[in-house]
C-alpha positions in Angstrom: -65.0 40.8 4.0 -64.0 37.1 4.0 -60.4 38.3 3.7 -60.6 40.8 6.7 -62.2 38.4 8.9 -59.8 35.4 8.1 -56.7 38.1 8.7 -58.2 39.6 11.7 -59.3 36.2 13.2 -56.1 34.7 12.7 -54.0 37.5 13.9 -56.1 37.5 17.1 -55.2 34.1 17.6 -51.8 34.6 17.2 -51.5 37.8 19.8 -53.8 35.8 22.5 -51.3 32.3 22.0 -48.2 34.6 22.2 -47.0 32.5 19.5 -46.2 32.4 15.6 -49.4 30.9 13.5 -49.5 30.9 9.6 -52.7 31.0 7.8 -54.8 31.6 4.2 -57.9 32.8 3.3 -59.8 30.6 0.6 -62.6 30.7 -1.1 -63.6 27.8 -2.5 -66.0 27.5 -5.8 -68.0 24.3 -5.7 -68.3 23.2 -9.0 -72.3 22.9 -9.7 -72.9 26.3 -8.0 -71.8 27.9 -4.8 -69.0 28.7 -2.9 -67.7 28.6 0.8 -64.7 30.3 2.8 -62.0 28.6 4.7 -59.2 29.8 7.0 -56.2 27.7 7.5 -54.2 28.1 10.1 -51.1 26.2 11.7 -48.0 26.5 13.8 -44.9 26.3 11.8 -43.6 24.2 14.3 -46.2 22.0 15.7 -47.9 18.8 13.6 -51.0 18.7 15.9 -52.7 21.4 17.8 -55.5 19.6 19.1 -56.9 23.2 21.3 -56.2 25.7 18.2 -59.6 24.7 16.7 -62.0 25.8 19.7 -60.0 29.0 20.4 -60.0 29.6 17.1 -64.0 29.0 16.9 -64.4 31.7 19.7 -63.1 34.4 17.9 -64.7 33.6 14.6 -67.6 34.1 16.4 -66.9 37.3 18.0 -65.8 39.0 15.0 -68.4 37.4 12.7 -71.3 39.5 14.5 -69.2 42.8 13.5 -70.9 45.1 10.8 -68.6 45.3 7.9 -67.8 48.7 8.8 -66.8 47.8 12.4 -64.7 44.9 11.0 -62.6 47.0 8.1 -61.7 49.4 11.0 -60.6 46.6 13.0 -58.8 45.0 9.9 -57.2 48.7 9.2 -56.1 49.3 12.6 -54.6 45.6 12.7 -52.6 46.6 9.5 -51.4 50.0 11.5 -50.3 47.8 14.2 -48.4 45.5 12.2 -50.7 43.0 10.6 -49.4 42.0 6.6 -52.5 40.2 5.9 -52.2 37.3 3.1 -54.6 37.6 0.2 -57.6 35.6 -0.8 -56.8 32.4 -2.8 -59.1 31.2 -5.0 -60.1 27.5 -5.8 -62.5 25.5 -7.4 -63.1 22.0 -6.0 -65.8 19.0 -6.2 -67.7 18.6 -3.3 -66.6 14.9 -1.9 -70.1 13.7 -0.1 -68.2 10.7 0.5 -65.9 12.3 3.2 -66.4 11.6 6.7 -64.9 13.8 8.8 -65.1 12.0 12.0 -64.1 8.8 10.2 -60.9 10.8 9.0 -60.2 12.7 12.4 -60.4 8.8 13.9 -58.1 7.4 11.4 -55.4 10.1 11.4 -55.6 10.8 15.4 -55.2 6.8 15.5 -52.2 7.3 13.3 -50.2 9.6 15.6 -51.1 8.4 18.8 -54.4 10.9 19.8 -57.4 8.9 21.6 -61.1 9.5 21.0 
């Protein structure tokens, strides 16, 4: 269901922003046990998009309280309207307890110019 909801959320996104948006599914195997999902998404043309992260947030969490039957009829009739979803990618990856993400967000918004 990963797949659908990554597809479905990021084709939303796309229609509501009138706008072209790229994306991948991915789960991710932590080595040591378990696993998570993440959904990439970008504009082709655009480095930054500082407002694509909350609007993208909202629908996550709309669609995320769909039953999985509700959500593979939304994910079919998104393929009927046009939708060519991208597959799941698969990775494996050591989780890095020594990342901090608001350190990073500070250091690379500094880089290019964005204030905190």
């Amino acid at each position: 269901m990963a797949t659908a909801l990554g597809n479905l959320s990021a084709d939303e996104l796309q229609r509501e922003r009138r706008e072209p948006l790229e994306w991948k599914v991915i789960r991710v195997d932590e080595i040591g046990g378990g696993h998570h999902y993440s959904l990439l998404v970008r504009h082709p043309k655009h480095r930054i998009d500082v407002g694509i992260h909350s609007h993208l947030k909202l629908i996550l969490e709309r669609l995320s309280i769909l039953s999985e039957r509700e959500l593979q009829s939304r994910f079919d009739q998104a393929k009927d309207r046009g939708l060519r979803p991208v597959p799941l990618i698969e990775t494996t990856e050591q989780v890095d307890y020594w990342l901090d993400k608001d350190w990073t967000l500070w250091w690379v918004g500094e880089a290019v110019g964005i204030e905190r």
